[in-house]
C-alpha positions as CSV (number, residue, x, y, z in Angstrom):
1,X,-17.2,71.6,-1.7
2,X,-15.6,73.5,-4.9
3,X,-13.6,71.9,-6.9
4,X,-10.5,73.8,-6.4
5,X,-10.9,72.7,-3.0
6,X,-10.9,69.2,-3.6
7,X,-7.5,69.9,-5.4
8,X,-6.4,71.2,-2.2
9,X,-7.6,68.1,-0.3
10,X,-5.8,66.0,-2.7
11,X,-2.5,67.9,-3.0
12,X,-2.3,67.5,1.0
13,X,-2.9,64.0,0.6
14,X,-0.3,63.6,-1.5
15,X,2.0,65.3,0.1
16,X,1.3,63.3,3.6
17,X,1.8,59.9,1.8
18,X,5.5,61.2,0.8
19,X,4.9,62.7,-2.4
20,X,5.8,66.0,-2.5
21,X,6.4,66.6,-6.7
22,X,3.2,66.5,-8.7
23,X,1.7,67.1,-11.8
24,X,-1.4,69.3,-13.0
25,X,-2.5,66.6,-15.3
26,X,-2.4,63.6,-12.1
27,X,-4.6,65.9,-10.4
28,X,-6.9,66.7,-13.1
29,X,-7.0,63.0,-14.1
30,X,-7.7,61.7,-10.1
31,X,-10.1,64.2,-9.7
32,X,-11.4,64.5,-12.9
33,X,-11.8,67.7,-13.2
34,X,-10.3,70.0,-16.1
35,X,-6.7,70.6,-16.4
36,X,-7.9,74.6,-16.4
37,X,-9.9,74.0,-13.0
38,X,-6.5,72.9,-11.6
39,X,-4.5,75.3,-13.2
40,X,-6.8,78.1,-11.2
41,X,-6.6,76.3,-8.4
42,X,-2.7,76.3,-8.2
43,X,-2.5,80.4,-8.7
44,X,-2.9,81.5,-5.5
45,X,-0.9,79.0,-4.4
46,X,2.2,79.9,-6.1
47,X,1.6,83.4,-5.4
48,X,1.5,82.9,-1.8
49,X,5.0,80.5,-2.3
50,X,3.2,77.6,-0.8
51,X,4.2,75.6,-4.2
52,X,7.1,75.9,-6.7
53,X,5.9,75.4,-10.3
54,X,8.1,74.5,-12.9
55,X,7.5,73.3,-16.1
56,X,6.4,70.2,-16.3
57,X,5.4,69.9,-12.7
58,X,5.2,71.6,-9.3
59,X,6.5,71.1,-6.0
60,X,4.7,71.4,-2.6
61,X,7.1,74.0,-0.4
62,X,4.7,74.8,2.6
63,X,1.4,72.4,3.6
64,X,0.7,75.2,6.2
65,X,0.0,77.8,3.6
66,X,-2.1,75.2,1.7
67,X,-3.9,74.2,4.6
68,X,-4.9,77.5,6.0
69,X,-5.5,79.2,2.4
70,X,-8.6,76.4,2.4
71,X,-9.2,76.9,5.9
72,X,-10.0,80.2,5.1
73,X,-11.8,79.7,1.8
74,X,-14.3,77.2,2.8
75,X,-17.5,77.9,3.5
76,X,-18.9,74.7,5.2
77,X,-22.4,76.2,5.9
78,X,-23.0,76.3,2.5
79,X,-22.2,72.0,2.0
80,X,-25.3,71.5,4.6
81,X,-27.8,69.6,2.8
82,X,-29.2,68.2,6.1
83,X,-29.5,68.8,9.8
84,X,-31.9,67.3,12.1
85,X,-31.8,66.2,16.0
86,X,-31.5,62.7,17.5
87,X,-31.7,61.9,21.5
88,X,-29.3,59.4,21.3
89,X,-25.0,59.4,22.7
90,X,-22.9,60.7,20.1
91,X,-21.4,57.4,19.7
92,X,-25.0,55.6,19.0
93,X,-25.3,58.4,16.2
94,X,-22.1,57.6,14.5
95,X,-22.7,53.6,14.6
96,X,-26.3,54.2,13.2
97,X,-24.7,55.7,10.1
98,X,-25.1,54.3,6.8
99,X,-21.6,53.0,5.3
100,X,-22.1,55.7,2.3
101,X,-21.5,58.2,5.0
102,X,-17.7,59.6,5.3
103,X,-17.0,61.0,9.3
104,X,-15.7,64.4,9.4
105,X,-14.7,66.8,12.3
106,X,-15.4,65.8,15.7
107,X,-16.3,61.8,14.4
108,X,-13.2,61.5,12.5
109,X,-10.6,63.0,14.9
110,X,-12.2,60.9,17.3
111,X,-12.1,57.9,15.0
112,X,-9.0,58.6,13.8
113,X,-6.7,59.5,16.5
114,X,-8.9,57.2,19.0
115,X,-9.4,60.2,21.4
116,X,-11.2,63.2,21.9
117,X,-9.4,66.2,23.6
118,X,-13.1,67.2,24.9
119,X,-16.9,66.3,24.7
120,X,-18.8,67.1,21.4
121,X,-22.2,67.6,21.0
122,X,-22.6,67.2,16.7
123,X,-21.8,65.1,14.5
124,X,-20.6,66.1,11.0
125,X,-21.2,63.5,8.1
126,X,-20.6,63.6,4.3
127,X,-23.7,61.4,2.7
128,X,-25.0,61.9,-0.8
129,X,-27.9,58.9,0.4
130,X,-30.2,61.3,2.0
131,X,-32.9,59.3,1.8
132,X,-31.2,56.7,3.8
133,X,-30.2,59.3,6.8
134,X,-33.4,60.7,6.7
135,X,-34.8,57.3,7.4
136,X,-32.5,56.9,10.5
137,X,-32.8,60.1,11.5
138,X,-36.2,61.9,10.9
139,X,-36.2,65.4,10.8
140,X,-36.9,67.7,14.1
141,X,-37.7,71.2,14.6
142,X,-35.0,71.0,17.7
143,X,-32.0,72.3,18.5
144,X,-30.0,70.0,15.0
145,X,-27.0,68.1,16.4
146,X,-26.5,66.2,13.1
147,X,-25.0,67.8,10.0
148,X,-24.7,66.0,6.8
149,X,-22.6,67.5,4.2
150,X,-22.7,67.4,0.2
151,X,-20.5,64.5,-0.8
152,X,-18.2,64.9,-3.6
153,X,-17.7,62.2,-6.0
154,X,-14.1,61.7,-5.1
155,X,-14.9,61.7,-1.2
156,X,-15.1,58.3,-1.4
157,X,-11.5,57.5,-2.9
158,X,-10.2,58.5,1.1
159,X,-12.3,56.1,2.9
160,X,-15.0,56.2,5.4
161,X,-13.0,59.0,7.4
162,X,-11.9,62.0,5.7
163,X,-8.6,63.3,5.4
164,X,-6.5,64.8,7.9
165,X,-6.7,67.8,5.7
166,X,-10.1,67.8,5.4
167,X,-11.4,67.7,8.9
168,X,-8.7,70.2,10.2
169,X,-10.7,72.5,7.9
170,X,-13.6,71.5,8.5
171,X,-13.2,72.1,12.1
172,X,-11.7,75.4,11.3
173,X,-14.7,76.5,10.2
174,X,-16.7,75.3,13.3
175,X,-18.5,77.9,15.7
176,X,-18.3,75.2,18.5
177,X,-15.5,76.6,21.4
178,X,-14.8,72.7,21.5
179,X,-13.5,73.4,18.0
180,X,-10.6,75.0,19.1
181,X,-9.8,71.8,21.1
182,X,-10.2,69.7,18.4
183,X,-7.9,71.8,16.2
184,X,-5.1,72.3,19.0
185,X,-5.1,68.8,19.3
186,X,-5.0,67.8,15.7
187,X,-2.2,70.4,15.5
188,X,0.4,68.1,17.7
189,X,-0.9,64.5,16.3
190,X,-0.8,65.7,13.0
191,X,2.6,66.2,11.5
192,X,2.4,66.5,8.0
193,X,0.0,69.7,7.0
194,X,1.7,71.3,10.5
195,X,5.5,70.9,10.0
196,X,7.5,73.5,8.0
C-alpha cells in the first residue's frame, strides 16, 4: 500500500469516529510519514472538492469522493506477497491464522458485520510474518485461495480487522462476481464513507 493511501485510510477513519476537521501535521505524526507525503496526498483531494483546506487545517466535505478516488487508485495485485491453496472451509482458514494477520475483504465484512451477503471462496489477509503463514499453509501449485497482503506498519493501529474504508476498497478491486455482493452490501451497513 502507498503511503498516500494510508493517508486516505486514516482520514476516513477519522472522519467515521466523528472527527471531520484535521490537521496535515496529525496525520503526518500518526502515520509517520512526511508532512510533504501528506501534503501530496491531499491535492487531488481538494481538487476534486472532497476536502476544504484552510490554513491551518482541512475539513472532510465528501467521504464518497475519498473513498472511490482510492478505490480507483489501488492496485491490490501489486500488495500480494503470498498466495497458496488450502483444502480446508473458509472459516477453518481464518481461525488458523496467526494473530499478526489483519482480515480484510470477504473475512472482515464477514467478521465485522457477522454476515455474509453470499459464499466466498478466498481469503484476503494482511501478514508481514510470512514465515509463520507459510508454516500453516505450505505453498501449492493449485488453483491459490489465500492471499496475503503486504502489511504496513500502521495496519496494526486498526486492529485485527481492517477498516471499513479499507476493505470496501479492497473489495473494489476484487475480480470475484461475489465482490459486487460484498460491496452492495457494505454500501447499506456502512453509513459513514456512503452518506453525503
Amino acid at each position: 500500500m502507498k503511503r498516500t493511501e494510508e493517508v486516505y485510510r486514516e482520514i476516513l477513519h477519522q472522519s467515521e469516529k466523528g472527527c471531520k476537521t484535521l490537521t496535515q501535521k496529525f496525520i503526518s505524526e500518526k502515520l509517520e510519514v512526511s508532512l510533504s507525503n501528506v501534503n501530496n496526498a491531499l491535492n487531488p483531494l481538494r481538487r476534486m472538492g472532497a476536502i476544504d483546506v484552510k490554513k491551518r487545517c482541512f475539513r472532510i466535505i465528501n467521504e464518497n469522493k475519498i473513498i472511490y478516488h482510492w478505490a480507483s487508485a489501488r492496485n491490490l495485485k501489486k500488495d500480494i506477497i503470498y498466495a497458496t491453496r488450502a483444502e480446508k472451509s473458509m472459516a477453518d482458514i481464518e481461525k488458523s491464522m496467526p494473530d499478526s494477520a489483519v482480515f480484510t475483504a470477504y473475512s472482515a465484512y464477514r467478521l465485522r458485520f457477522h454476515d455474509a451477503p453470499s459464499d466466498y471462496s478466498e481469503v484476503y489477509v494482511y501478514c508481514d510474518d510470512l514465515e509463520e503463514i507459510k508454516k500453516r499453509f505450505p505453498e501449492s501449485k493449485n488453483v491459490p485461495n489465500i492471499f496475503v497482503l503486504k502489511k504496513d506498519k500502521s495496519m496494526d493501529k486498526y486492529g485485527k480487522i481492517a477498516t471499513n474504508a479499507n476493505i470496501f476498497v479492497d473489495l473494489w478491486n476484487l475480480p470475484e462476481w461475489y465482490a459486487q455482493e460484498f460491496l452492495k452490501a457494505m454500501e447499506q451497513k456502512w453509513n459513514t464513507g456512503m452518506k453525503q
